[in-house]
Every structure is written in C-alpha cells, then in structure tokens.
N, C-alpha and C positions, 0 to 999 in steps of 0.2 A: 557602404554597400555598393557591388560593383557587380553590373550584369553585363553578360557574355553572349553572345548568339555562337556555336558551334556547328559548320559548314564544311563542307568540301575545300573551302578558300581559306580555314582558318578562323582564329579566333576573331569576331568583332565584338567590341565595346559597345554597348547599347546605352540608351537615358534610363529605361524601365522594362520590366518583365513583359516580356510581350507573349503572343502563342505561335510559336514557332512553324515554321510550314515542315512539309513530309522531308525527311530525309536531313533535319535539322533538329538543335536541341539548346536547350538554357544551361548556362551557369553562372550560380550567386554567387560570390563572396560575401561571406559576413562578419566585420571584424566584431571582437568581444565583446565593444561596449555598445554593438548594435544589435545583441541576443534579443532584447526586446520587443525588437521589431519581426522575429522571425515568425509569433502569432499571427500576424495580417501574411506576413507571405507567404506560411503554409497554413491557411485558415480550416483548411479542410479537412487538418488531420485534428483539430481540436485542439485550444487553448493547453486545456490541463495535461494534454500527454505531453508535449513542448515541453513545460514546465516542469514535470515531471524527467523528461531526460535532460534538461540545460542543471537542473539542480545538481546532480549528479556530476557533472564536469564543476571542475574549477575556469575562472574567467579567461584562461590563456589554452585552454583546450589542451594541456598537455598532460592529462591523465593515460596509463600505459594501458588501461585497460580496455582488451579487443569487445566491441560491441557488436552485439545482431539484434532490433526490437523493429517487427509491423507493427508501426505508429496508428495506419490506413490499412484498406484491405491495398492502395496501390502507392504508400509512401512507406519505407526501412529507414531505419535510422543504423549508420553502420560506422565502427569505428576500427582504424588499421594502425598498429606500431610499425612506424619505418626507422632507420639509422642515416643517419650524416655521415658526411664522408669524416668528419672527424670521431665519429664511431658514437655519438649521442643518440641517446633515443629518442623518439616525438612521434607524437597521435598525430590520426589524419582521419578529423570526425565530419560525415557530409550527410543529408537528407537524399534520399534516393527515390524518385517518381518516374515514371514513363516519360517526361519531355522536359524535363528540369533535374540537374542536381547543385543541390545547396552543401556550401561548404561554409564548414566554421574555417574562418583566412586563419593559414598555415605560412610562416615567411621563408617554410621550408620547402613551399610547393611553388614547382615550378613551370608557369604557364606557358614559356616557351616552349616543355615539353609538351605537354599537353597540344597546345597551336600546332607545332610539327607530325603530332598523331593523326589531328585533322587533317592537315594537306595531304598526308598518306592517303587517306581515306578509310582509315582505322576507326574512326568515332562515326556513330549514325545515331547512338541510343547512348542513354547517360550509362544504361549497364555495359556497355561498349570502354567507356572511360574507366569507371569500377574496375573493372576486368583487367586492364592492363596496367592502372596504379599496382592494382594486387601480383599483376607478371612483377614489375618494376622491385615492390616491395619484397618477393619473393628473390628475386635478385642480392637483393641486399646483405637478406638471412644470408644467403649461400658466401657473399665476399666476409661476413664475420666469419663463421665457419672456418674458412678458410685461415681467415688472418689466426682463429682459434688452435689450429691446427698446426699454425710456423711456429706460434708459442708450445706448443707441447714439442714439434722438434726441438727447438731451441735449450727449453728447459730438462729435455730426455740427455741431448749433447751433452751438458753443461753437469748432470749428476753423474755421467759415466765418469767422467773429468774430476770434480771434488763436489758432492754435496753439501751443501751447505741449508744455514737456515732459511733464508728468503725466500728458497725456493718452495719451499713448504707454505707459504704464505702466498707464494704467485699461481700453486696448482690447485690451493683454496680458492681464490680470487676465480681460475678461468673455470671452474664446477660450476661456481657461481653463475659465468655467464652461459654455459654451456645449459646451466637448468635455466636460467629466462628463455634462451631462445628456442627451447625447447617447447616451453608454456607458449609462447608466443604462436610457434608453429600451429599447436596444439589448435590454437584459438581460432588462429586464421584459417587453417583446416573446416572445422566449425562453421566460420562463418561461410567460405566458397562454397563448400556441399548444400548450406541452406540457398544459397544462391542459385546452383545446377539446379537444384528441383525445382524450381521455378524458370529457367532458360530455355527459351525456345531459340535455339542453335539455328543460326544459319549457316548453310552450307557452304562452306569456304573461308570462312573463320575460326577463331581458336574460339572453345566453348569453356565455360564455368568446370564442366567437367575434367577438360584436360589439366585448367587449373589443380584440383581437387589432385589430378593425379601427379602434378610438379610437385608439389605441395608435401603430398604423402614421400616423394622421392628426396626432399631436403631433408622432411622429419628424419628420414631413415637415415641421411647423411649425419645428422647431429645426436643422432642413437648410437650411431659408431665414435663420433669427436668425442661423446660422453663414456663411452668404454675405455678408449684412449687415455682420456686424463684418469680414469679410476686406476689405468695397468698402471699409468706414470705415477703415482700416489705409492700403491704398492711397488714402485720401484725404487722408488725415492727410500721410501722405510726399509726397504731390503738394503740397499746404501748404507742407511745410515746404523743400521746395524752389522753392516760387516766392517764397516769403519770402528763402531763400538768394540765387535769380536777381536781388531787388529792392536786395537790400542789393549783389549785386557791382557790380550795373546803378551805384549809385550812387557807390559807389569809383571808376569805369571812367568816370563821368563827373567826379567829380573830378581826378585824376589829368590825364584830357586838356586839359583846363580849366586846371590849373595848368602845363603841361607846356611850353607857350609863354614864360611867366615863367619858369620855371626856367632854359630857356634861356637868357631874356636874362640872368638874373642871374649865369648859370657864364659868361657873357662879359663880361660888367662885373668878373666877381670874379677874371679871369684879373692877373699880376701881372706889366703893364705899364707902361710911365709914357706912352707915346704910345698914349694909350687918350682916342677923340671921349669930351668931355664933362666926363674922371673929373674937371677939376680946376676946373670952372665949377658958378657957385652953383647953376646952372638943372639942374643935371644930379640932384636927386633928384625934386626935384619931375617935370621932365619924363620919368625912369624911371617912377615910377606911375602916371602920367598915360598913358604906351602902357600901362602892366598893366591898369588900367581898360579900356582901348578893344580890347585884348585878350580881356579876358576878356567884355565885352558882344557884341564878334564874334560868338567860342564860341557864346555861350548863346543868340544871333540865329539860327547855323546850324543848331545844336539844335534850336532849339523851331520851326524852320522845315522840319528835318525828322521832326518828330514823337519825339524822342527822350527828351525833359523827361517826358510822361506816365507 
C-alpha cells in the first residue's frame, strides 16, 4: 500500500493516510494482495459493499468491464478501460471520495503523469484527477480509431488490387474491434454524465460535462469507422463476385468456342463405315482445318460483339 499527498508541488509519498489540508488531496495504491486491507481504509462505506465489489473483479483488476456503483452517499466506485501503446486493453478500477482517491495499482498507471498534472495545477479534488484519466483515456479511443481506420484504407487498397481471402477474415477481426470500442464509449459515456450531475464546475476548468460532450464526439467518430468497415465488407463481396462473374464469363466463353468442334468430332466419332471422308488421307488435315475456321469465326463474332473485354 502506497499513500500520496497531491499539492501544487507534486506528488509526495507519505507513511499513512493523513487528512489532507484545503487545496490538497490523497492517493492510495493498492496492490491485489492488499484488497483486504481496503475494509479499514474505506470503513465508512461498509465492510459488505467492498466485498461485494472486490468479488466481482478478479485479483489483477483487469476485468474490461466499465463500472459506476455509490458505495456511500460520498464514496463511487468507478471503473475505466484504457489501451497500451501496444494496443492491449486494461481496467483502471479506483474508489472515489471528496479528499482521497483509492486505486487498485495498475503497472500501467503512470504517476509521473499524474505528478506533472499536479505541478500544472490541474488536480485540487480527486474528481479533478478522475476527469483528466477520462480526457487521457478518451484520447486513446480516438488513436485506435484512427489506427482502425489505416486498416480499412489499407485493406480498401489492397481488394481494388486483388481480393483475396484474408481479407475477409481481417474486415471480421476490425467489426470486431470497432464493436468493443463502441461498447466501451458507450460505457464511459454512462459513467461521465453520472459524474456531470454531480459536478459543481469551477469556472475556468474543463467540466465533467464537456467530457460527456468529447465523449458523445468519438462515439460519433466510431459510428462512422463502423459504416466504413460494413461499406468495405460489402466491397470486398462485390470483389469477390465480379472476380466470380470473370472467371464463369470465361469458362462460358470457352465452352461456346469449343462447342462447334465438339460437335463435329461426336459426328466423325459416330461408328460408321459410310462416313464422307473417314477413310481419305485429306480427312484429318481437313477436320482441323474447319476447327480453326471455326473457332476464328467465334472469336470474330465475339470480339465484334464486344464480349472478349
């Protein structure tokens, strides 16, 4: 367990939970195998609700699912999906009071930023902190998006060129992510606007509400990435059916093309003996000699009616 005082100066490291003076604020750390301890340090919101929400997580805190529960009428319990820079997903589950916020330790949170918020003079209230994980996190949404979005150029490129299978399996994959982070938005949505109604905004700060409305402005960006991949779906299958039409087109002109020869050949191969030709020298030569003039016919009528292209 690792307590924080939060100042104008930055983060200090403290021995124990102290009460913070005006214009300053707590922060716990609490690693996994020290959940049990979080009863005595949030005593006030009740043993059994605690236990009640630690049940519900697993011991590494990286369940994806966005949380909002009033433990207290003045303790939340609130949980955020963020992404890694190597595009992983992980929870960012904390306790939230007016002069303390308790985090279950994340080795993906990083307190340097946090300290550097401080010295701005960005943190005064843990909902101050709150607030700007959630800018941070909202951030993140928008760089997947984005990277979502080279891939549907990429894979759009790449079927005008030659469709292939994989692709088909890579425009499944990014629906995929395009629906979680949609959910996700969804969620976090949810939780910011529970938070606005409660914000008493000071003036000259970004509010819970502006959040709510970034918020609403990604969802709406990831409502477009998600038409996108359904057009490149439907583009992919139009592909891959005029590749289909091309190859029957050319069987279809095979087939007619040889279909003259065929003939003549099941009436030369009928088993007669008074059959023109069968028994003169001139008679194979002059059989391919019509297959030729045959088959140039064809290909004269074809390409005269435009059917070769």
């Amino acid at each position: 367990m690792q307590h924080y005082l939060v100042s104008p100066e930055g983060l200090k490291e403290i021995e124990s939970q102290q009460i913070p003076a005006e214009g300053k604020f707590s922060i716990t750390l609490f690693n996994a195998e020290e959940w049990k301890l979080l009863n005595g340090h949030l005593a006030f919101a009740g043993s059994a609700e605690i236990d009640r929400v630690l049940g519900k997580l697993n011991p590494q805190g990286n369940s994806f699912n966005q949380r909002f529960e009033r433990l207290h009428p003045s303790l939340f319990f609130i949980g955020y999906s963020d992404f890694a820079d190597d595009t992983k997903e992980f929870a960012i589950y904390f306790f939230l009071s007016a002069n303390d916020m308790t985090i279950l330790r994340n080795d993906r949170l990083e307190l340097s930023q946090i300290n550097d918020w401080a010295r701005r003079g960005l943190l005064t209230t843990p909902s101050d902190l709150a607030q700007l994980l959630g800018m941070e996190i909202l951030e993140h949404h928008q760089r997947q998006l984005e990277l979502l979005e080279d891939d549907v150029d990429r894979i759009e490129e790449n079927i005008l060129e030659t469709p292939e299978r994989w692709q088909r399996s890579e425009i499944i994959n990014l629906h995929k992510k395009i629906l979680g982070l949609k959910k996700s938005l969804n969620a976090h949505q949810t939780i910011f606007s529970r938070l606005a109604a409660m914000d008493n905004h000071d003036q000259g700060k970004p509010s819970w509400k502006d959040l709510v409305a970034d918020t609403q402005q990604k969802l709406e960006n990831a409502r477009q990435t998600h038409e996108l991949i359904e057009i490149l779906m439907e583009a992919y299958q139009q592909a891959i059916d005029n590749r289909a039409n091309d190859i029957m087109k050319v069987l279809t002109l095979l087939a007619t093309i040889l279909l003259p020869i065929n003939l003549v050949t099941s009436f030369f191969g009928m088993n007669f003996e008074a059959m023109p030709l069968i028994h003169s020298p001139l008679g194979m030569p002059l059989f391919f000699g019509v297959s030729v003039l045959i088959v140039t016919a064809v290909l004269i009528l074809f390409w005269r009616k435009h059917w070769l292209r």
